[in-house]
N, CA, C and O of each residue as an XYZ file, in Angstrom:
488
protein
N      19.241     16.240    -21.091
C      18.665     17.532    -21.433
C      19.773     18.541    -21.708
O      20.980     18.328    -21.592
N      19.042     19.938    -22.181
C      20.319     20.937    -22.111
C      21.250     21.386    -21.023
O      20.870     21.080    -19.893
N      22.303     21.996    -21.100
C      23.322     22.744    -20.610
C      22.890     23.275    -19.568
O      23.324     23.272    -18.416
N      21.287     24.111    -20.412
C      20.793     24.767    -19.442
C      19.806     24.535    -17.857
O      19.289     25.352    -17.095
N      19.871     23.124    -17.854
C      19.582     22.259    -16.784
C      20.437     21.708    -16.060
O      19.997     20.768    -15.397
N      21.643     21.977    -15.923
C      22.249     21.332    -15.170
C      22.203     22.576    -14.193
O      21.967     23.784    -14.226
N      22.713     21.175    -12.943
C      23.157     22.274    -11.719
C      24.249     23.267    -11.757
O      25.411     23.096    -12.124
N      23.819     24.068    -11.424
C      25.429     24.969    -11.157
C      25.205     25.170     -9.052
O      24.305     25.301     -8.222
N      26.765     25.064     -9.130
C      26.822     25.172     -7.111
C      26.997     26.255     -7.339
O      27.706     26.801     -8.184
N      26.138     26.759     -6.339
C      26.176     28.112     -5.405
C      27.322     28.164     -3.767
O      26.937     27.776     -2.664
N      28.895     28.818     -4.106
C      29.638     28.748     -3.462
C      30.593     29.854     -3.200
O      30.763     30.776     -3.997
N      31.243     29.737     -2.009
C      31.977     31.099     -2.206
C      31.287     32.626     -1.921
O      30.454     32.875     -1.049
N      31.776     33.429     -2.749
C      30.556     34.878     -2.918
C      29.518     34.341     -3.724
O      28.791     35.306     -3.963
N      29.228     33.720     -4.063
C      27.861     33.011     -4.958
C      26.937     32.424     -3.556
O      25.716     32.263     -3.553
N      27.809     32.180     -2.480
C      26.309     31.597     -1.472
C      24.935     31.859     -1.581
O      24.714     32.969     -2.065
N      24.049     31.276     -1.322
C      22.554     31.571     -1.299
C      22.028     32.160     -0.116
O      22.784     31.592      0.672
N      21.439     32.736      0.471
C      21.011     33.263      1.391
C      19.817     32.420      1.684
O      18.723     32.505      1.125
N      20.043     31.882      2.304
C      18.199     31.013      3.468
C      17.475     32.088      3.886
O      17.784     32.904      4.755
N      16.372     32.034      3.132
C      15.330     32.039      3.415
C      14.641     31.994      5.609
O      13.995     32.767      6.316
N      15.213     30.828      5.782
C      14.672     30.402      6.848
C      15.627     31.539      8.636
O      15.262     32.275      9.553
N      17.170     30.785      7.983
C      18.105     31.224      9.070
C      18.409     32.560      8.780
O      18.251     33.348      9.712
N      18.958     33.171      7.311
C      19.477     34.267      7.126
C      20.936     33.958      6.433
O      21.619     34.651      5.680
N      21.120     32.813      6.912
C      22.525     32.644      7.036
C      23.648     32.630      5.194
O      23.126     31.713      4.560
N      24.476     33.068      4.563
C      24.537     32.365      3.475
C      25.093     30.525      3.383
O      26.120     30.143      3.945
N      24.637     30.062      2.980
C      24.711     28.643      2.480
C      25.027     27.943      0.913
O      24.616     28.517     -0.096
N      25.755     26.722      0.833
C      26.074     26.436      0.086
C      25.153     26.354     -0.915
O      24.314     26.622     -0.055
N      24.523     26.244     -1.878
C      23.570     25.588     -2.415
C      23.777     25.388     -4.090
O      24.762     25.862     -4.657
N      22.430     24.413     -5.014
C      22.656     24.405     -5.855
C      21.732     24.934     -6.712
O      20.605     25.130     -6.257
N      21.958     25.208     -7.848
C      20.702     26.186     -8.557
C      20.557     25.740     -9.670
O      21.694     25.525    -10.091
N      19.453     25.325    -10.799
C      19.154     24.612    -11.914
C      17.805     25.375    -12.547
O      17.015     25.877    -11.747
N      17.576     25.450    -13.789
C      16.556     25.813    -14.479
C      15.827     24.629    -15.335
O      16.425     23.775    -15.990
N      14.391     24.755    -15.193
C      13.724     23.567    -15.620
C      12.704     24.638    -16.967
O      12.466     25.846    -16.952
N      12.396     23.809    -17.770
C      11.348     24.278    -18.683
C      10.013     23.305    -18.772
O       9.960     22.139    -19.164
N       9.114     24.028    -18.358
C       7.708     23.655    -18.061
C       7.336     22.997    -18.894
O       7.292     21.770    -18.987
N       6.874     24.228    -19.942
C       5.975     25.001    -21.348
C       6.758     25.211    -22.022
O       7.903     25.107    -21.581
N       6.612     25.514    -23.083
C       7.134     25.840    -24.449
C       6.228     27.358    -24.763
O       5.019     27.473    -24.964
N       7.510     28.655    -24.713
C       6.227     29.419    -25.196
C       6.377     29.549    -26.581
O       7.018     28.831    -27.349
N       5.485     30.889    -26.890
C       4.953     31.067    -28.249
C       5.738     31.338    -28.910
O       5.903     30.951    -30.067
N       6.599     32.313    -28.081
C       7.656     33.199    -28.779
C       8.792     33.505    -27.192
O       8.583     33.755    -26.005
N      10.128     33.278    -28.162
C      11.169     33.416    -26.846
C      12.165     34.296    -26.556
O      13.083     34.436    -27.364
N      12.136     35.003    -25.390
C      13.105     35.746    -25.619
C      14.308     35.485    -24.727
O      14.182     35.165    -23.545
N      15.319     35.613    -25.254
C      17.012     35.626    -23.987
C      17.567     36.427    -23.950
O      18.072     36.839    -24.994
N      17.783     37.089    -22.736
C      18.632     38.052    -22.129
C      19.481     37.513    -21.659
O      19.362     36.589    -20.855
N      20.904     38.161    -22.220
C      22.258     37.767    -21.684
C      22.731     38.791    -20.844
O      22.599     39.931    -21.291
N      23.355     38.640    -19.514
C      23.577     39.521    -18.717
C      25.168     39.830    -19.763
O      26.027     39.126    -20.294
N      24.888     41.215    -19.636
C      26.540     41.783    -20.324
C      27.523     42.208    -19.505
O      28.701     42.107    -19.846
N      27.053     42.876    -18.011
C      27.826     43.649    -17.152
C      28.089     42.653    -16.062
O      27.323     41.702    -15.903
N      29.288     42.860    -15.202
C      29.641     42.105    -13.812
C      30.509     42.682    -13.213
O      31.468     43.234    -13.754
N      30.244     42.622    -11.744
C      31.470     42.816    -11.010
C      32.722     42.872    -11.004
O      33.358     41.873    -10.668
N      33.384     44.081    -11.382
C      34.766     43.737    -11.170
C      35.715     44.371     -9.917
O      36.108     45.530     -9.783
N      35.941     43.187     -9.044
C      36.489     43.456     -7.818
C      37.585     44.674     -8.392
O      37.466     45.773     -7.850
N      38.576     44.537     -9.392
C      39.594     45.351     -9.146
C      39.283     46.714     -9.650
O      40.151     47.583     -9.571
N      38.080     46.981    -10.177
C      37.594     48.648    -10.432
C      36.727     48.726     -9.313
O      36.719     49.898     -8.935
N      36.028     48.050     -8.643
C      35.503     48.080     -7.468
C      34.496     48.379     -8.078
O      34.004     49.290     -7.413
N      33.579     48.104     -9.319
C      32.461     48.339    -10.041
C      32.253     47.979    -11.259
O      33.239     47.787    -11.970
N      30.918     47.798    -11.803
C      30.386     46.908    -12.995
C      31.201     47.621    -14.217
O      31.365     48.834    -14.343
N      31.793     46.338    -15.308
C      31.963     46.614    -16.139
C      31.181     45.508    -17.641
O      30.597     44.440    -17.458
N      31.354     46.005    -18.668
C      30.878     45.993    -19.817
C      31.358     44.426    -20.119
O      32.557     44.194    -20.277
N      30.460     43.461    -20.185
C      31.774     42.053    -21.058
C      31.278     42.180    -22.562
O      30.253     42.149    -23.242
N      32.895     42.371    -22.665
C      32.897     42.451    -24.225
C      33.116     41.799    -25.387
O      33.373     42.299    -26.482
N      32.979     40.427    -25.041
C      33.107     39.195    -25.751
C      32.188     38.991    -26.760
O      31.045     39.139    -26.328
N      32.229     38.717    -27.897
C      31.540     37.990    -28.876
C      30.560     36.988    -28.244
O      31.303     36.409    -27.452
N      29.401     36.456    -28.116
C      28.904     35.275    -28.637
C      27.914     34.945    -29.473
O      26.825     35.512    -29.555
N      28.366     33.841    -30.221
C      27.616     33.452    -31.247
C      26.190     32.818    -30.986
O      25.865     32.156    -30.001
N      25.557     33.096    -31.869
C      24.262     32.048    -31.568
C      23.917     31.645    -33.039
O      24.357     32.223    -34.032
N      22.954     30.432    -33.042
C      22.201     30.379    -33.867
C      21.354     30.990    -34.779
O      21.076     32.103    -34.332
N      20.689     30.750    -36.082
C      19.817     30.931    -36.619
C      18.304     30.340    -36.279
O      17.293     30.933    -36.654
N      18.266     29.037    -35.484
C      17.937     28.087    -35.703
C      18.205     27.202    -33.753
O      19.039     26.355    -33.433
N      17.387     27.708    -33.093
C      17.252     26.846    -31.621
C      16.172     26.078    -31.690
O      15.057     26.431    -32.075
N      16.609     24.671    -31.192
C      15.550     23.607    -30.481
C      15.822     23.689    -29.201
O      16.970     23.527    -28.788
N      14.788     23.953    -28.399
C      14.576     23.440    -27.110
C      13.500     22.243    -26.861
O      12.501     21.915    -27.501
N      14.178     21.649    -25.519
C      12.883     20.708    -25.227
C      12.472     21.049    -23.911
O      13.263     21.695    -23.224
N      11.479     20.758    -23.491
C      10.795     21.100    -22.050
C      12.056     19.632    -21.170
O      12.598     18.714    -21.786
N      12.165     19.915    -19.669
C      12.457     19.095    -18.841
C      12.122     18.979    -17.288
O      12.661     18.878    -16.186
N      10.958     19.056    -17.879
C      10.645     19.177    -16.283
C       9.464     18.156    -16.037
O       8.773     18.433    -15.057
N       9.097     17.003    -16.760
C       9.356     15.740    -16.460
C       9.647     15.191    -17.800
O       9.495     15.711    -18.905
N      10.334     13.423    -17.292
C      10.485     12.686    -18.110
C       9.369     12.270    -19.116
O       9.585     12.100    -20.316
N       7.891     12.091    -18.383
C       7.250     11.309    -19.470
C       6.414     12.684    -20.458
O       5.465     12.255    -21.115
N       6.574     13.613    -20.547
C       5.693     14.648    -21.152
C       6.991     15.578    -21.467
O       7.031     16.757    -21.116
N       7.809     15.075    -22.007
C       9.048     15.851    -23.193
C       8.191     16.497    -24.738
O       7.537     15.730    -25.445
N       8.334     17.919    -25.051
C       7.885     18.260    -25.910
C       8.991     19.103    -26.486
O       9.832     19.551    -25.707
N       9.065     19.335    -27.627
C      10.147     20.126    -28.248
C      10.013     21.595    -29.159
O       9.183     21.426    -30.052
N      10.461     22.656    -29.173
C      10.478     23.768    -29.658
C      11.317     24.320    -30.578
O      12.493     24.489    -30.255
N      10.894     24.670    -31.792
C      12.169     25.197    -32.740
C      11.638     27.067    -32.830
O      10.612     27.616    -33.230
N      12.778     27.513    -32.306
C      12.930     28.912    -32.881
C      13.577     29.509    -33.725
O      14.602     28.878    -33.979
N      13.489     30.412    -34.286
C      14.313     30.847    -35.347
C      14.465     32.529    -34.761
O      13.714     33.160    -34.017
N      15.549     32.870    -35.325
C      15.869     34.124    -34.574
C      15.930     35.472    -36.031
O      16.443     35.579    -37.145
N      14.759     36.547    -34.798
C      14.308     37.398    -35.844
C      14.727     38.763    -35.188
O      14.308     39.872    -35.522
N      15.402     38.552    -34.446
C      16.076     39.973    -33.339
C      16.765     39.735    -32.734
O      16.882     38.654    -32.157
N      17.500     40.722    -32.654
C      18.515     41.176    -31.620
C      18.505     42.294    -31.188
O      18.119     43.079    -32.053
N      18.850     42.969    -29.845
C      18.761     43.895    -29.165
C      20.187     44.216    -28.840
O      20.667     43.467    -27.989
N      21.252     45.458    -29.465
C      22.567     45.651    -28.997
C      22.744     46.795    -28.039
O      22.078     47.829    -28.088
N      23.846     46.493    -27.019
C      23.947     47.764    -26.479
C      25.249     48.512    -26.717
O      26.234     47.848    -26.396
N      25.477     49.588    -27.144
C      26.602     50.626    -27.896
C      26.723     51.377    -26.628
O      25.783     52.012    -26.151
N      28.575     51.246    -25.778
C      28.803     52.094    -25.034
C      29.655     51.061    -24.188
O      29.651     49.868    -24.489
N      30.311     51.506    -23.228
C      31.019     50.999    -22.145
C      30.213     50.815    -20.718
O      30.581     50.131    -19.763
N      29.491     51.295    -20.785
C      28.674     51.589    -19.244
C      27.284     50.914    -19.103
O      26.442     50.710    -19.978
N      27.257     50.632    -17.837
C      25.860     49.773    -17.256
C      24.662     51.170    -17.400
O      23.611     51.036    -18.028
N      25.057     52.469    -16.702
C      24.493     53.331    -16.921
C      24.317     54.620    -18.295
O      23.700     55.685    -18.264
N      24.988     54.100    -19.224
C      24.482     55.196    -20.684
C      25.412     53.580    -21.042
O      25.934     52.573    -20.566
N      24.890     54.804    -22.971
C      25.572     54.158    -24.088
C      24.118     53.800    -24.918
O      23.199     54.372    -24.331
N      23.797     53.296    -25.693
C      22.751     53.434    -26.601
C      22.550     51.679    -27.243
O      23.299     50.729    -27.475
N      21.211     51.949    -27.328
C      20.970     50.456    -28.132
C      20.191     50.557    -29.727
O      19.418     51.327    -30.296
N      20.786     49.509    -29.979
C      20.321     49.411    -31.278
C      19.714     48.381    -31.545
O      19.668     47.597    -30.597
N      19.034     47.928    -32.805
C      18.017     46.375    -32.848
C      18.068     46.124    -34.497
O      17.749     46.858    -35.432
N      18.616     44.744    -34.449
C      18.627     44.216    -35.748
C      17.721     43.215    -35.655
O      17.611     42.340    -34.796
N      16.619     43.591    -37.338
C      15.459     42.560    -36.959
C      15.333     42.210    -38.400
O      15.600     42.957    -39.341
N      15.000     41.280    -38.447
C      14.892     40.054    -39.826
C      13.390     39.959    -40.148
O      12.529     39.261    -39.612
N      13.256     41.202    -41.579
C      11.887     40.874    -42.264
C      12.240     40.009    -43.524
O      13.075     40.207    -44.407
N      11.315     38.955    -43.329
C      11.640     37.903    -44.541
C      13.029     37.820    -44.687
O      13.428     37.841    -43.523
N      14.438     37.701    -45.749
C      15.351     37.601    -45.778
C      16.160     38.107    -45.397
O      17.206     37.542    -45.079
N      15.865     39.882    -45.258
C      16.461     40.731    -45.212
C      16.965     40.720    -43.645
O      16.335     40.198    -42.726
N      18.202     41.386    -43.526
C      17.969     41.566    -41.903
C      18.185     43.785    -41.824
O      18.791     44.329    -42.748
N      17.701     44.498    -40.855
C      17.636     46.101    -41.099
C      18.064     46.024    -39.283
O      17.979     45.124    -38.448
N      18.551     47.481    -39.234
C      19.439     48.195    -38.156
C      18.195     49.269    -37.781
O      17.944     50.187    -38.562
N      17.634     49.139    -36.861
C      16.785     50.055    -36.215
C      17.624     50.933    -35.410
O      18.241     50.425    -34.474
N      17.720     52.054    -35.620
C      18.528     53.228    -34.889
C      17.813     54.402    -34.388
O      17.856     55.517    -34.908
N      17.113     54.060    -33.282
C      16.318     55.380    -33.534
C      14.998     55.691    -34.548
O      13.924     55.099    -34.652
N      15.465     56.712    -35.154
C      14.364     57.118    -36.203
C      14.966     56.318    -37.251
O      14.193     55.725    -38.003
N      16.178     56.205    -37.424
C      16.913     55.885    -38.767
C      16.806     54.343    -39.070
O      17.215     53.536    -38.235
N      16.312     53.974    -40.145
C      16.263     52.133    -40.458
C      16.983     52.361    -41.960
O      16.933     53.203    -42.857
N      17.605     51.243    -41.718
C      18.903     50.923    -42.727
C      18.920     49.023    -43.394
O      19.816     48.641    -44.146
């Protein structure tokens, strides 16, 4: 299956907190896909901790994506179904800060792709 099924360990400052004891604990954490929905959306976390400002900053990295995602469900073996999306938005955020800075939305009618700004479309 995808990337997005594998385990990732929960270790370190990542511990999990039990439920039961309180205590933090090692643990491991994985995402499964049920269903297939209609329409999908992904949120990428942009901001994180940075120990040496002692507060959230902005990640400002590029990433690329597709035009064009298949997913498949994995959450069992015998009832695998598959999903193609095509990507008709994006949601940007303009600014340095978790708290201000402004967003903008590029959305794809038919070929075209337009810059929603506010009142202003371009």
């Amino acid at each position: 299956m995808g990337g997005y099924s594998k385990p990732e360990k929960l270790t370190g400052r990542d511990k999990f907190k039990c439920d039961k004891c309180g205590d933090l604990v090692d643990a491991n954490k994985w995402s499964v896909i049920k269903t297939l929905p209609n329409f999908l959306s992904i949120h990428l976390r942009r901001f994180k901790y940075d120990e040496s400002k002692k507060g959230i900053t902005k990640l400002n990295w590029q990433i690329p994506f597709p035009y064009k995602l298949k997913i498949k469900t994995n959450y069992s073996e015998e009832d695998v179904k598959e999903g193609l999306y095509k990507l008709v938005g994006v949601v940007v955020h303009l600014g340095t800060g978790e708290n201000y800075g402004h967003y903008i939305s590029y959305i794809r009618i038919g070929q075209k792709w337009f810059i929603f700004n506010d009142d202003e479309i371009s």
